[in-house]
N, C-alpha and C positions, 0 to 999 in steps of 0.2 A: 635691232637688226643684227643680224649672226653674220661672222668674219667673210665667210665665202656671197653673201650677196651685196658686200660692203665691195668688195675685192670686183665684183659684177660694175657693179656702181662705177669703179672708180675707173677700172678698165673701157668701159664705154663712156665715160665722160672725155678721161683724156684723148679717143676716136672723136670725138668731139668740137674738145679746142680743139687740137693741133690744128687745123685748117684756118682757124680765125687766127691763133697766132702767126701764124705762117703768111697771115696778108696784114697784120699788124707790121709784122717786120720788114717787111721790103717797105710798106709805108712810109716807115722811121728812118729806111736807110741802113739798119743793121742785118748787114750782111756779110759773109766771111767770102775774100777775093781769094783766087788761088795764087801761090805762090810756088818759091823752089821746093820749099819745105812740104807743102802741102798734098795729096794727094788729088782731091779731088780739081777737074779741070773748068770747072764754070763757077759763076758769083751763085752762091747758097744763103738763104735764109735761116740765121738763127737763132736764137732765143726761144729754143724749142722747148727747154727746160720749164719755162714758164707753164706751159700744158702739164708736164709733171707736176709741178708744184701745185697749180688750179683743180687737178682732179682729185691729188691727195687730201689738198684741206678739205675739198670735197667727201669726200672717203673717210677722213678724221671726224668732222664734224659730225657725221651720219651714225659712227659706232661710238665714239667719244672713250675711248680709250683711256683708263684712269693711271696715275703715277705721279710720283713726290716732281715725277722730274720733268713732266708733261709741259708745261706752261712756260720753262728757260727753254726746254727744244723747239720749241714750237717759235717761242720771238727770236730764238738765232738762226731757225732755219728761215726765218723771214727777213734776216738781216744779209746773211748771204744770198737769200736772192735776189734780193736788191741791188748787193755791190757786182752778181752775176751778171744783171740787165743792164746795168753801169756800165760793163765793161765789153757785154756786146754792143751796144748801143755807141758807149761814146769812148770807148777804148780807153780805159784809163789808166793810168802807168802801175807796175809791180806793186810799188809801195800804196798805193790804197787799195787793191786789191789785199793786200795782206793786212793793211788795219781793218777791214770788213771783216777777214776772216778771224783775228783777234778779238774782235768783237765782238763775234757772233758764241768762237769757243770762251773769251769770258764772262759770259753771260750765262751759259753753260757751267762755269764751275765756280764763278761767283756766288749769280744769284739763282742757279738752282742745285749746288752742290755736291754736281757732280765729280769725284775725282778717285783715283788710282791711293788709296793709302797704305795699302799693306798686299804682300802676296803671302800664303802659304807655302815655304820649300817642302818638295816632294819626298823627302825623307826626316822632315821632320825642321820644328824652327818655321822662324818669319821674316820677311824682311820688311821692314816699317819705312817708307818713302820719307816719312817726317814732312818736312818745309819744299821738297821735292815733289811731296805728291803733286800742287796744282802747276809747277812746268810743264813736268811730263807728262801731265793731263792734256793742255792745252797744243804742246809738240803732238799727242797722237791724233787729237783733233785738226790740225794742220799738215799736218805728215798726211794723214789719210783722203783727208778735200785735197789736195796739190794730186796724189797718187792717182786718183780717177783723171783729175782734170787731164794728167799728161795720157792717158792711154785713149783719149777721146779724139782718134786720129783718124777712123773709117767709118761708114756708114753701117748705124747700128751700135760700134766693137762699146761705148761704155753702158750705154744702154742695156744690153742683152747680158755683160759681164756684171753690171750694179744687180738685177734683176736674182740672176743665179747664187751673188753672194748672197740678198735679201731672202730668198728663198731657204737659204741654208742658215742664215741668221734665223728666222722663223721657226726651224726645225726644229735648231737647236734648244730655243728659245722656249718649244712647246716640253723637252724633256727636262728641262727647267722651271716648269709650272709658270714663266713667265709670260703672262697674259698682255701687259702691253709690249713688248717687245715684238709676240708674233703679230700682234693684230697690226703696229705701225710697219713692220714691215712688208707686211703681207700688203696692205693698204698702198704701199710704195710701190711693191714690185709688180701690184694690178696694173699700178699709173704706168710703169718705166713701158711696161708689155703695149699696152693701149698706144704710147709714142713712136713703138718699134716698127708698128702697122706703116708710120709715113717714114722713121728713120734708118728699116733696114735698104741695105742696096738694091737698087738705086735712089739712094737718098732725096727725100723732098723735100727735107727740114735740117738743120745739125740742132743737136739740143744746147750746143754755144756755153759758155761760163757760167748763164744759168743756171743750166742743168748740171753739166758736172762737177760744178763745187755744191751743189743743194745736194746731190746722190753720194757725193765723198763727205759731206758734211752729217748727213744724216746714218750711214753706215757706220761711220766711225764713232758716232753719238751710242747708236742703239747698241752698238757690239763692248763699249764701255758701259751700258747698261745695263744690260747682260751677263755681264762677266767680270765685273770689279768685287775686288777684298776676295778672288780665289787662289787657287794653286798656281805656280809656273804652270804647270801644264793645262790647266783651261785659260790663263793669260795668252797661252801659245794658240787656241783654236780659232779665234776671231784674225789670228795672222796668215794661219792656212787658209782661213775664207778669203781671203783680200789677194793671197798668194800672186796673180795676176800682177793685180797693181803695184801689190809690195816689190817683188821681184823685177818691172821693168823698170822701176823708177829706181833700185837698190844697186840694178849693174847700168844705169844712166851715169849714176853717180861716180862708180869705179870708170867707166869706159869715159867720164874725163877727164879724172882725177891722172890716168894712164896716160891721153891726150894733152896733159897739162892744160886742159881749158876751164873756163871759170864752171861753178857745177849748174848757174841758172841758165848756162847757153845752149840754144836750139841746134838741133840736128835732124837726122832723117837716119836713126839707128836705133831706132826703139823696137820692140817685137812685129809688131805687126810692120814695121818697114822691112825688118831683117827675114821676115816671111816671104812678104811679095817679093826681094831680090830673091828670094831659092827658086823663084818660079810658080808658087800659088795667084791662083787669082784673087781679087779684092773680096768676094763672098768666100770663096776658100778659107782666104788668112784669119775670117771673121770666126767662121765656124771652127777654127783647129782653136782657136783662143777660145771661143765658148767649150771647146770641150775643154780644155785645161782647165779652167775655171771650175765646170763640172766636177773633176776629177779632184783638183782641190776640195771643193765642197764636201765631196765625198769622203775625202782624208779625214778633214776636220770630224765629219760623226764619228769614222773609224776609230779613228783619236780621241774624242770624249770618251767613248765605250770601254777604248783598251785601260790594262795595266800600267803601273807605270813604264814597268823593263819595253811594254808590248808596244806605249806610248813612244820610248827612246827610238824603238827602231824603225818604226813607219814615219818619226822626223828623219832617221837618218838615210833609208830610203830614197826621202822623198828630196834630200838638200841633194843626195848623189846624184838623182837622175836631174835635178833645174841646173845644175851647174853640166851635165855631159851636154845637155839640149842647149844650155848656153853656150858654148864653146863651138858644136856643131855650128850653130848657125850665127854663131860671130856677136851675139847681144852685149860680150863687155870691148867689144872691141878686135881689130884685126892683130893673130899673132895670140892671143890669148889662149890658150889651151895647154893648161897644164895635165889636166887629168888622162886627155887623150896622149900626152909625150908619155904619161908616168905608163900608159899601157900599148906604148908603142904603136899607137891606130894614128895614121897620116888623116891629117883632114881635108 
């Protein structure tokens, strides 16, 4: 079976579940209540993620995608969705959500060895990670499932933003001759599309912990796929894909590191909250962030393509403009804007 009627497949299967999972869930009781935090105003069904995950193995099994590294992704992506459904289901506290996801990434670089060992410097030289490679394996593999899961805050916004990275993973991944890279992702972002049908606004499903650590799990998996033992500068492309999540969850950190608050406390100052207070609506905020995403996406080819000098400037570009759009609309925090004092523009 060839990739696009795999992608067919997977995309109407997930049109599929979602409806059974959707009466699974209120069955169980896992449901998300709104709170201060929260945006949405009524009790939602979630464990939407599980339709993702049922369509994709769906999807997998059908094209069967080959690689050294197939069979560790495969049992950690089914480890996180398990401690997913755990934690929509029976809410379980930080600390085992975070052993699931150690688990999940070291089984990933354990027992299918995957890991970060060396980069090529761009002018020449290496830098060898040593005894460091599998930390910082397993921190990107954690870094990256936590980064989806926080941006998973509107109807639609991780869904439609996993999708556009996966898509841009796949691209990439085709001018790379890497075959299973694009086929798993493609295969994903069929499923995430098919979920979008019940989870864009006005939401009938949220895809819950399931889904956003299975979609931050599985991105961050296939983009170290993809991309390990190259240059700093293709290490840098799988960051501009993610750009979204890197970025809200990078000035979370600062805006309370600034607040002096502990860095895992909840708030209502993430992007898409800092959108709705300018005054966009909830399908607005959804769409301005899918195009950023877009535009990231877009970077990251531009970026593979260019030079290196050509490379330096479309990073430096692109850090100028996330910090002035930072500062506008207040993402590290109120009072933060340096770059607008340094150019005299009142905010």
């Amino acid at each position: 079976m060839t990739i696009l009627l795999t992608m067919i497949a997977a995309f109407v299967a997930a049109i599929l579940l979602t409806p059974l999972v959707k009466r699974l869930a209120i069955r169980l009781g896992a449901t998300d209540k709104p709170n201060h935090r929260k945006v949405h105003a009524k009790i939602m069904p979630r464990m939407g993620g599980l339709a993702i995950y049922g369509a994709f193995v769906l999807g997998y099994v059908l094209l069967r995608p080959e690689s050294e590294y197939a069979a560790a992704i495969m049992i950690g992506a089914t480890i996180i969705v398990l401690t997913g459904l755990l934690d929509d289901f029976l809410e379980i506290t930080a600390k085992a959500k975070m052993a699931g996801q150690l688990l999940a990434a070291g089984i990933v670089v354990f027992y299918g060895g995957l890991d970060i060992d060396f980069i090529n410097l761009p002018f020449g030289g290496t830098i060898d990670f040593g005894y460091l490679s599998i930390p910082l394996t397993i921190l990107w593999i954690i870094g990256i499932t936590n980064a989806i899961n926080l941006i998973d805050g509107l109807d639609g916004l991780a869904a439609g933003v996993s999708t556009i990275a996966l898509i841009t993973l796949a691209v990439m991944a085709g001018f790379m001759d890497n075959i299973f890279v694009v086929a798993v992702a493609a295969i994903l972002a069929a499923s995430c599309a098919g979920f979008l049908v019940f989870n864009f606004h006005p939401a009938k499903i949220f895809m819950g912990d399931t889904g956003s650590l299975f979609l931050g799990f599985m991105i961050s998996v296939l983009a170290l796929t993809g991309f390990k033992n190259v240059t700093v500068i293709s290490l840098v492309i799988p960051i501009i894909i993610l750009g979204v999540p890197i970025s809200d969850t990078f000035f979370a950190i600062v805006r309370r590191i600034r607040m002096k608050q502990p860095i895992s406390a909840p708030d209502k100052s993430h992007l898409h909250h800092c959108l709705l207070r300018a005054g966009f609506s909830h399908r607005q905020t959804v769409l301005i962030i899918y195009s950023f995403a877009a535009l990231f996406g877009l970077a990251a080819i531009l970026f593979s393509q260019a030079t290196v000098w050509g490379a330096f400037l479309i990073l430096g570009i692109m850090l100028l403009v996330i910090e002035l759009f930072v500062e506008v609309i207040g993402l590290a925090g109120q009072n933060y804007y340096p770059l607008l004092k340094l150019v005299k523009v009142k905010k």
